[in-house]
SERO-4910 file (N, C-alpha, C, O; in steps of 0.05 Angstrom, whole numbers):
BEGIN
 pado doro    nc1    nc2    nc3   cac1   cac2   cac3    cc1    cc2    cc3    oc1    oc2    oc3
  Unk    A   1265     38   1202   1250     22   1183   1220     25   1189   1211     15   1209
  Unk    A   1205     37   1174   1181     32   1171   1161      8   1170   1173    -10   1158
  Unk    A   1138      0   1178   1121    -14   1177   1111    -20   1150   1102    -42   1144
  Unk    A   1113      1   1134   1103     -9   1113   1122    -19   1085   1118    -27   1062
  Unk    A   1144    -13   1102   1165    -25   1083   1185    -53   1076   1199    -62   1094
  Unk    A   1185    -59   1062   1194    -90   1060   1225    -92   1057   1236    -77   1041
  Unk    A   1240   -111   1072   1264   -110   1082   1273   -135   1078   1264   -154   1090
  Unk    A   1297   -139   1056   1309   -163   1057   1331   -159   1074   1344   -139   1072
  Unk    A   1336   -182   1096   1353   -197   1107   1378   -200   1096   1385   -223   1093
  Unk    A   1396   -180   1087   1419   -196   1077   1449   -217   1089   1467   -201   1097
  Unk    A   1455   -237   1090   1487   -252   1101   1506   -250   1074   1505   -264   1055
  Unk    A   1517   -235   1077   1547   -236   1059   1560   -261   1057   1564   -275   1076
  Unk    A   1566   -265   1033   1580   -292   1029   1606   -286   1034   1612   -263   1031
  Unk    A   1630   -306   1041   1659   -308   1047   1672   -321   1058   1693   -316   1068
  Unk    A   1655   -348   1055   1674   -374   1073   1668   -375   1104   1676   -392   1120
  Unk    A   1652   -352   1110   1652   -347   1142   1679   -342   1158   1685   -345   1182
  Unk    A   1691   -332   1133   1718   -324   1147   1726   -291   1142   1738   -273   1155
  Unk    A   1717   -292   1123   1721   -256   1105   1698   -243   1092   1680   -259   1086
  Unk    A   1694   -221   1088   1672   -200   1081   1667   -186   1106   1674   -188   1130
  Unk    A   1648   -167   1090   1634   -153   1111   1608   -144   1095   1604   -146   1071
  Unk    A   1587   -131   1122   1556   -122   1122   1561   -105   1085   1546   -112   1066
  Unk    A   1577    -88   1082   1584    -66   1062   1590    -76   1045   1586    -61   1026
  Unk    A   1601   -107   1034   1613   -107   1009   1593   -101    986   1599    -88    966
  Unk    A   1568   -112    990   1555   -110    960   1531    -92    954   1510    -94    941
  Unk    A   1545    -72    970   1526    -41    965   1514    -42    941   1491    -49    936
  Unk    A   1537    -33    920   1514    -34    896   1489    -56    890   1465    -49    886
  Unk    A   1501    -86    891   1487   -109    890   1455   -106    908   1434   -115    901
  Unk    A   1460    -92    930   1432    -87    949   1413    -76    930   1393    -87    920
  Unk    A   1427    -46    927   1416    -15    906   1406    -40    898   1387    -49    912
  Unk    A   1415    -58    874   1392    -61    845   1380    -82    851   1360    -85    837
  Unk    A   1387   -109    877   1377   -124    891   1335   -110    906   1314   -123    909
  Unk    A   1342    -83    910   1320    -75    920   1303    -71    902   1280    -80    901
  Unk    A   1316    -53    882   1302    -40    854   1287    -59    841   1268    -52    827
  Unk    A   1293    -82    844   1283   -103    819   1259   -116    846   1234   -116    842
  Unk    A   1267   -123    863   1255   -133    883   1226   -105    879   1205   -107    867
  Unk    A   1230    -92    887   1201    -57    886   1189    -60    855   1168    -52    844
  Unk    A   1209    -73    847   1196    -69    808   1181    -88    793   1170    -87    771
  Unk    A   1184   -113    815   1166   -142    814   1136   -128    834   1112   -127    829
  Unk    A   1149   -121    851   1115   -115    866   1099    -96    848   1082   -104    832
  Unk    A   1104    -78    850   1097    -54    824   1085    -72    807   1061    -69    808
  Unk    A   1091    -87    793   1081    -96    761   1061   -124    773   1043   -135    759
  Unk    A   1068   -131    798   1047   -150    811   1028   -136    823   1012   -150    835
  Unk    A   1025   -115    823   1000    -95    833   1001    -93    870    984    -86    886
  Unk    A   1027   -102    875   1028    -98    906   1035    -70    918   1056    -61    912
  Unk    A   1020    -60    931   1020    -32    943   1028    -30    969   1027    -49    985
  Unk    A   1037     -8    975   1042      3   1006   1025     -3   1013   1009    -15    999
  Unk    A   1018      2   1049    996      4   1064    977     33   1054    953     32   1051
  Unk    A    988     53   1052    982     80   1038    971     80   1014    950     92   1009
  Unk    A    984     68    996    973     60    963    998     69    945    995     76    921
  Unk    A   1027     69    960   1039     81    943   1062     55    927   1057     31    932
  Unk    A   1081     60    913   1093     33    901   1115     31    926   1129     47    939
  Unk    A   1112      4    925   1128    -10    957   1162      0    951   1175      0    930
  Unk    A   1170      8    979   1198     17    990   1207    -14   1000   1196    -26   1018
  Unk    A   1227    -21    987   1250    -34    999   1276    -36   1006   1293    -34    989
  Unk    A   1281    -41   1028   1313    -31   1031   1321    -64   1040   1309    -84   1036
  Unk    A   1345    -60   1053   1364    -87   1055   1370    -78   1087   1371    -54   1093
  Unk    A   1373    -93   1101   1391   -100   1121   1411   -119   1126   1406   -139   1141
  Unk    A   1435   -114   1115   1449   -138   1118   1469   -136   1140   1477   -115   1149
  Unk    A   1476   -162   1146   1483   -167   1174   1512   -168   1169   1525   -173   1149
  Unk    A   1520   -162   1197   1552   -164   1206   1558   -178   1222   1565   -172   1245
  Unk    A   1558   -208   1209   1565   -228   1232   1588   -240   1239   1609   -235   1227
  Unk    A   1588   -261   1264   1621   -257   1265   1634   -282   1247   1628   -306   1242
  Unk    A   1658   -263   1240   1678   -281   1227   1689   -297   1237   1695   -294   1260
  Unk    A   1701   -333   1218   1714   -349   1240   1752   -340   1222   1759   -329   1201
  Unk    A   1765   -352   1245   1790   -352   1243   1804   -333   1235   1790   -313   1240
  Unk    A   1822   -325   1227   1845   -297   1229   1829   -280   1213   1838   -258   1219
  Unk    A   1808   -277   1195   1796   -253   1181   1770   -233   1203   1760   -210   1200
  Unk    A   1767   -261   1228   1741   -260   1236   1739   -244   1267   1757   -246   1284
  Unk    A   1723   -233   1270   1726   -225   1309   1729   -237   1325   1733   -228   1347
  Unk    A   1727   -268   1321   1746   -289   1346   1746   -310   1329   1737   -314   1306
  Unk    A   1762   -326   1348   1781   -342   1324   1773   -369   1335   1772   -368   1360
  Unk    A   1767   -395   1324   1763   -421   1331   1778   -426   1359   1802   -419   1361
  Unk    A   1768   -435   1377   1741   -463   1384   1719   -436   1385   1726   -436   1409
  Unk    A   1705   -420   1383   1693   -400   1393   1676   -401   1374   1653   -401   1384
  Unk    A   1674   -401   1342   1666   -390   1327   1639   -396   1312   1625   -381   1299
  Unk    A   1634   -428   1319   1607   -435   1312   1588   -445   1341   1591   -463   1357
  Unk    A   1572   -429   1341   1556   -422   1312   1549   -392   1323   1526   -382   1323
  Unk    A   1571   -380   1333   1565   -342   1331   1553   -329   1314   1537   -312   1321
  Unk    A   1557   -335   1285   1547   -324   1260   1517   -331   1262   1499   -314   1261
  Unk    A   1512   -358   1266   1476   -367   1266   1466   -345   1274   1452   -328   1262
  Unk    A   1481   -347   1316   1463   -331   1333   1464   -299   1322   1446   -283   1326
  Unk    A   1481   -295   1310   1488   -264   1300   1457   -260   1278   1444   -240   1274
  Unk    A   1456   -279   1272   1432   -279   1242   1413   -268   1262   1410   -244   1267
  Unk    A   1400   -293   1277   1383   -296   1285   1375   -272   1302   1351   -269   1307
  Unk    A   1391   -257   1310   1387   -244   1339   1384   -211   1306   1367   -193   1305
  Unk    A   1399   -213   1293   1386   -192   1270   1355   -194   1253   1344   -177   1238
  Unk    A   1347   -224   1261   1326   -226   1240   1298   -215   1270   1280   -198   1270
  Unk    A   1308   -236   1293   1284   -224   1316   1292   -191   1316   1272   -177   1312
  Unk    A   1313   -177   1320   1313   -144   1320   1291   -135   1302   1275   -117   1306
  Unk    A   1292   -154   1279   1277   -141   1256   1243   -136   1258   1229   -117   1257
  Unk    A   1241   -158   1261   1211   -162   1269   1202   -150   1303   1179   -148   1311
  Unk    A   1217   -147   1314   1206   -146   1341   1195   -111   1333   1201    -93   1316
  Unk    A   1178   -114   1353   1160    -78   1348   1174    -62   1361   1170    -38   1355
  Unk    A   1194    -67   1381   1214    -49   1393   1233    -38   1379   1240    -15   1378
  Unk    A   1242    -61   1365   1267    -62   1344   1264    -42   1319   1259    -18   1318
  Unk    A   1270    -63   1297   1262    -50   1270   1233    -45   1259   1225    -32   1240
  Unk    A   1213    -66   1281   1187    -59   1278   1175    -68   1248   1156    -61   1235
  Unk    A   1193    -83   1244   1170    -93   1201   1162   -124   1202   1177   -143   1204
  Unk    A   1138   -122   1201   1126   -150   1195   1132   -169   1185   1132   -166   1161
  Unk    A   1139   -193   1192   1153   -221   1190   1151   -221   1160   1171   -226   1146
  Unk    A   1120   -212   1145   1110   -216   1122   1123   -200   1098   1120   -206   1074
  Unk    A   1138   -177   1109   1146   -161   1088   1179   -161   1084   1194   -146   1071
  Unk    A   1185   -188   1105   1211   -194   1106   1221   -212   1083   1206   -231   1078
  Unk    A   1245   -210   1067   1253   -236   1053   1287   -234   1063   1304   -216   1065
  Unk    A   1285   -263   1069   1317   -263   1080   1338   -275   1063   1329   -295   1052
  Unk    A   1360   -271   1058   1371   -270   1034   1405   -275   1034   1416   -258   1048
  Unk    A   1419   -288   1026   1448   -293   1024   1461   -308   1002   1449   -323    987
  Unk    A   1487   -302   1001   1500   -321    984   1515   -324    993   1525   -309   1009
  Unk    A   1526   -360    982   1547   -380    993   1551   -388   1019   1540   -409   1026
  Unk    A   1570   -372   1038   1563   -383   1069   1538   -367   1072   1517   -380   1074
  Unk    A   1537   -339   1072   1510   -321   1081   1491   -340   1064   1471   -340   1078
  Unk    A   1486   -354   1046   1459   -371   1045   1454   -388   1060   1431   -395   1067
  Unk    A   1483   -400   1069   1484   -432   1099   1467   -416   1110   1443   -423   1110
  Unk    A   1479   -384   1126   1467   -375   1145   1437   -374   1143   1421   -383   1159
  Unk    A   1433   -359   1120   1401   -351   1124   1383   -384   1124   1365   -391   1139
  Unk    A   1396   -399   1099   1378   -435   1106   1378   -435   1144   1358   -442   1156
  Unk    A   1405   -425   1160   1411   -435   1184   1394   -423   1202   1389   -431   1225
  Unk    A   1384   -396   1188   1355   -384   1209   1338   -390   1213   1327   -387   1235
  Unk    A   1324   -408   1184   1298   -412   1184   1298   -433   1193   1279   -445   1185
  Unk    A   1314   -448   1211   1310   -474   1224   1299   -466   1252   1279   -476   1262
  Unk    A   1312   -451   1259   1304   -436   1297   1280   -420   1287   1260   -417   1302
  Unk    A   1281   -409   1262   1244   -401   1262   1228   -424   1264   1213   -419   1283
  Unk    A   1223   -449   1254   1206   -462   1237   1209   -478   1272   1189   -490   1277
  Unk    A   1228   -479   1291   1231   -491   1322   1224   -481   1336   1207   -493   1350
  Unk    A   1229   -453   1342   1220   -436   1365   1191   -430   1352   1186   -416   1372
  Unk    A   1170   -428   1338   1147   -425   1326   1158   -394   1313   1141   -386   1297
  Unk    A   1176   -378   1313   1182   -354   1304   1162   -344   1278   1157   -359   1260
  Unk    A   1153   -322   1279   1140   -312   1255   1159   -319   1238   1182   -314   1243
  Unk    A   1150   -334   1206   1163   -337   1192   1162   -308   1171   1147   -289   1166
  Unk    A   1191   -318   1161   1189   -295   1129   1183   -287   1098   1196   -297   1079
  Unk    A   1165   -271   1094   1160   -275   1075   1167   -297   1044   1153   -306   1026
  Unk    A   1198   -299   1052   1209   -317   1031   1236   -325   1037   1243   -324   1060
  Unk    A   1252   -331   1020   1281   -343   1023   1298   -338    996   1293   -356    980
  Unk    A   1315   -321    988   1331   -322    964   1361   -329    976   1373   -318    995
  Unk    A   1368   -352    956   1391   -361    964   1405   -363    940   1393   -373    921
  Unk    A   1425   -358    937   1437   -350    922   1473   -372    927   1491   -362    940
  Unk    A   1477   -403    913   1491   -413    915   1500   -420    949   1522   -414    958
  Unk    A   1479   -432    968   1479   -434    992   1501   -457   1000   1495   -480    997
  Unk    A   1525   -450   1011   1540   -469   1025   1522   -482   1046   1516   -466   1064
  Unk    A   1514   -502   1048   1499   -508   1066   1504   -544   1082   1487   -557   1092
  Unk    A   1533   -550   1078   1542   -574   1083   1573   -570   1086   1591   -565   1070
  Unk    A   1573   -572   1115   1608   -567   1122   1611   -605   1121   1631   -611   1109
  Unk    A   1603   -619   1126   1609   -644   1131   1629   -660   1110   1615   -670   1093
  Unk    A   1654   -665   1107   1667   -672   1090   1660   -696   1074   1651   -716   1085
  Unk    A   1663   -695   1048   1653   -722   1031   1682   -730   1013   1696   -715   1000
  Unk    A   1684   -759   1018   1703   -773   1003   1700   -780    984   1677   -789    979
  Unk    A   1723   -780    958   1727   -789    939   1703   -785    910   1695   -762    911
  Unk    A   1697   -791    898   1688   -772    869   1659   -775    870   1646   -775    849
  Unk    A   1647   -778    900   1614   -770    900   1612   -745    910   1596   -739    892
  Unk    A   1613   -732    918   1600   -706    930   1605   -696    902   1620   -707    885
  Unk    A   1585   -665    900   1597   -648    890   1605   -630    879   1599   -619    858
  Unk    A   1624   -628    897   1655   -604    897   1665   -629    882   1670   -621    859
  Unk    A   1671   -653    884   1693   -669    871   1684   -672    840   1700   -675    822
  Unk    A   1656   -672    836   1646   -674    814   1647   -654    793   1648   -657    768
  Unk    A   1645   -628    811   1635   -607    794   1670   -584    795   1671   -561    785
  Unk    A   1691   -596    807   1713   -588    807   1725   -563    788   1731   -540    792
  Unk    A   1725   -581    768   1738   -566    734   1734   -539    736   1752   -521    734
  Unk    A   1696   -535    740   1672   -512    741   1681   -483    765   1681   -458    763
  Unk    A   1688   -500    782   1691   -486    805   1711   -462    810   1734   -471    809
  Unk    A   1712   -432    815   1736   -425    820   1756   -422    841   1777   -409    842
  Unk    A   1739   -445    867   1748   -441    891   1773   -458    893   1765   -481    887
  Unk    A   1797   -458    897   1817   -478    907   1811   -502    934   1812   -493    957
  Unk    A   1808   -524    930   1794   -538    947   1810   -531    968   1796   -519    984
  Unk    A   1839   -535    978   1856   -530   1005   1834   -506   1015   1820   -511   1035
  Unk    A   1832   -482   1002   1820   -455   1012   1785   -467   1028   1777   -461   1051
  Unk    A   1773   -481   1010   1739   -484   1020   1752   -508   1048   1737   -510   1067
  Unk    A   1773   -521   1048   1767   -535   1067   1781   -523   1095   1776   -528   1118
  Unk    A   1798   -506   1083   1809   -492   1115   1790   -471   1118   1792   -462   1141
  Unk    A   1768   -457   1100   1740   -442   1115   1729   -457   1126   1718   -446   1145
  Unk    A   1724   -484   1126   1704   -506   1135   1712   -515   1161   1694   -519   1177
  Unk    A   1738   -519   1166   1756   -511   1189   1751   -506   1204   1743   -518   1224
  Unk    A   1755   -473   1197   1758   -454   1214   1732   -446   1226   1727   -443   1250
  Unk    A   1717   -442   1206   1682   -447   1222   1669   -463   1231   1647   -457   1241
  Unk    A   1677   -488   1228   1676   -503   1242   1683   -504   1280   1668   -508   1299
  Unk    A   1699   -500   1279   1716   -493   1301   1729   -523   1312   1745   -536   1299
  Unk    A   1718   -532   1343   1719   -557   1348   1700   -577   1354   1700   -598   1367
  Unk    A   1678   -562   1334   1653   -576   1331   1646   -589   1297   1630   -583   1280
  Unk    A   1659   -601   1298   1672   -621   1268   1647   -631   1260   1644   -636   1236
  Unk    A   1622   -637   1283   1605   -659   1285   1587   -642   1268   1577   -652   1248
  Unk    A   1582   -613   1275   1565   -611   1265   1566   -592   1238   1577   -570   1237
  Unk    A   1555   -602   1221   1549   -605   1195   1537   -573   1188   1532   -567   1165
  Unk    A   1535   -565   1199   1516   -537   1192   1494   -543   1185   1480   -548   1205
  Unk    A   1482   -544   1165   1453   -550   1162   1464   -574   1131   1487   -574   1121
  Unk    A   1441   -590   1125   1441   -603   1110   1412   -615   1109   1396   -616   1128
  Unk    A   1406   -626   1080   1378   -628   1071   1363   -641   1086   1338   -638   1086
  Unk    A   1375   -656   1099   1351   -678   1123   1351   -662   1146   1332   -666   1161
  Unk    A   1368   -643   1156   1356   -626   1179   1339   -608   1177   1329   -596   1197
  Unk    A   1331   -603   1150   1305   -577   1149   1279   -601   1147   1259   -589   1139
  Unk    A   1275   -621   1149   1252   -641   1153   1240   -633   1182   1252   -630   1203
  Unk    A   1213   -631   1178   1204   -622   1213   1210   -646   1222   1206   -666   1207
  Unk    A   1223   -650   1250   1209   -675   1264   1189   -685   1270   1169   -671   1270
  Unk    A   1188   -714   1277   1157   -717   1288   1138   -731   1271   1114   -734   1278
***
């Protein structure tokens, strides 16, 4: 990866139980294209002067439960540290060497939990932050909600997930840490 090239972050969505880094090859391809074709028409340039290169890095993190590379009590929060330890590779000058600034980190459904779940240990550890955040339908609340407020209970009809299925991913990535919630809207509040 080049210095002067800008690199989205990708987390694959799948319940945190199934996918992989590969599924949405094409989705990257035109994910990048459109991403290079906004800068272009915003007058943003290489360091050189030429129209900005972007590619994708998306991550292979671990899976929970029988789809996944280890299987509950084990499994949360492997995937976080899996993010995290791909987003510092990224930026570090050893590593992939590209500027916090030309980073946008990026996921859908659980891979959006994940990427919301990075920028928490950035915004804690003082981490160079990233250029931006595209999230794309972010699971971002394992914490179970009763009866016809949340919603999944609300928005049901809409949905094409089978609720048994979202709650045994929730489960399973969960592991035997039930308590914790993954991220949810009052944990991205700084403290203090």
């Amino acid at each position: 990866l080049q210095r002067s090239r800008g690199v989205v972050l990708y987390c694959h969505g799948g319940g945190y139980c199934v996918g992989n880094a590969e599924m949405y090859l094409p989705e990257f391809i035109s994910l990048a294209g459109m991403i290079e074709a906004e800068l272009t028409l915003g007058g943003i340039c290489s360091e050189d002067g030429t129209s900005p290169e972007v590619g994708v890095l998306s991550v292979e993190y671990t899976l929970s439960g029988a789809g996944g590379r280890i299987a509950p009590p084990l499994c949360f929060p492997r995937a976080i540290s899996d993010v995290v330890a791909a987003y510092t590779w990224l930026i570090d000058p050893a590593g992939g060497n590209v500027e916090p600034r030309r980073v946008i980190v990026s996921g859908d459904s659980a891979g959006g939990g994940l990427a919301v779940a990075l920028l928490m240990p950035i915004r804690d550890h003082d981490l160079p932050a990233p250029a931006a955040a595209i999230l794309i339908s972010p699971w971002v609340n394992h914490i179970p909600t009763s009866g016809d407020t949340s919603s999944y209970a609300r928005f049901a009809q809409h949905d094409y997930l089978d609720p048994s299925l979202v709650a045994l991913f929730s489960a399973q990535y969960r592991g035997v840490a039930p308590e914790h919630g993954h991220v949810d809207a009052a944990a991205l509040e700084r403290k203090g």
